[in-house]
N, C-alpha and C positions, 0 to 999 in steps of 0.2 A: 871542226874548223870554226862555226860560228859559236860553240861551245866554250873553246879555249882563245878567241881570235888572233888567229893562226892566218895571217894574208889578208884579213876582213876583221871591221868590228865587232866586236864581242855580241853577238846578242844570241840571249838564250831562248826568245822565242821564237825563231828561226832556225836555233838547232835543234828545238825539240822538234819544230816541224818536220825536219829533215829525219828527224830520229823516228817518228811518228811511219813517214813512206819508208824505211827501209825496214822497221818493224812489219807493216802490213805484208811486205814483198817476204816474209820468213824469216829475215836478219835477227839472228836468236844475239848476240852482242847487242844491240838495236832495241830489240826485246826486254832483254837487262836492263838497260841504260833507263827505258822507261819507267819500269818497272821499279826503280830507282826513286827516279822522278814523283811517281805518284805515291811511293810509300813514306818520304821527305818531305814532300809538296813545295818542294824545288820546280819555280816557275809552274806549276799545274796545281790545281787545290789536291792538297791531303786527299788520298781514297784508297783504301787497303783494299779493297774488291780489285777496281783495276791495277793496284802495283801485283797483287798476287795473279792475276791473270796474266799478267804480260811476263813474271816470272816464272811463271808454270810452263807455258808456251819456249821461252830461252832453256829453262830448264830440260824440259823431255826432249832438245836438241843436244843434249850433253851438256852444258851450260854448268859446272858446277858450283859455282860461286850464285847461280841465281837459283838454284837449286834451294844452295843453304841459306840465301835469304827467305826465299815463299817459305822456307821451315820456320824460320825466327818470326816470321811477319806471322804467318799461322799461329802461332803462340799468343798474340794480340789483336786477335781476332775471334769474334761470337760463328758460332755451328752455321747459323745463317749467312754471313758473308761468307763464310767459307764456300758453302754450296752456290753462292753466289758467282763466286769469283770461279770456283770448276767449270759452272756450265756458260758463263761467259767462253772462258777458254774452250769449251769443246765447238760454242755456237762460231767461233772464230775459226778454228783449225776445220769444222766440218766445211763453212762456208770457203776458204782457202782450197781446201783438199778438192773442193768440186770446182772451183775454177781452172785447175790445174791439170785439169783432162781434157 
């Protein structure tokens, strides 16, 4: 909505906010989007750690277009970010996994 302004003005740092809460709540579409966001630095600074985590997350929900990006994005990225951006991802989905019980 605030993405495309669809009914409201355009603004993008109210749709990422938006993108932001329904990522946290599991929204693997959501996930992507950011994921997006950070890998472009479309309204968020540049950061392949977090775009690759929030694709990795969208990803192992079937996700496959964010799939194949954390691949390409992987490709332009040092061993270090790499393991960066995993254990981001796992410290997220563990803390997630335990709220959910």
């Amino acid at each position: 909505m605030y993405l495309d302004g669809e009914g409201v003005p355009r603004d993008q740092e109210s749709a990422i906010g938006w993108f932001r809460l329904a990522a946290d709540q599991g929204n693997p579409a959501a996930q992507a989007k950011l994921g997006v966001f950070y890998m472009l630095g479309a309204g968020v600074p540049e950061d392949f750690v977090i775009a690759h985590k929030w694709l990795n997350l969208a990803g192992a929900q079937g996700d496959l277009e964010a799939g194949q990006l954390r691949m390409a994005l992987t490709a332009r990225m040092t061993p270090e970010q790499i393991s960066e951006a995993q254990r981001l991802a796992r410290d997220w989905y563990d803390a997630h996994r335990e709220a959910a019980r």
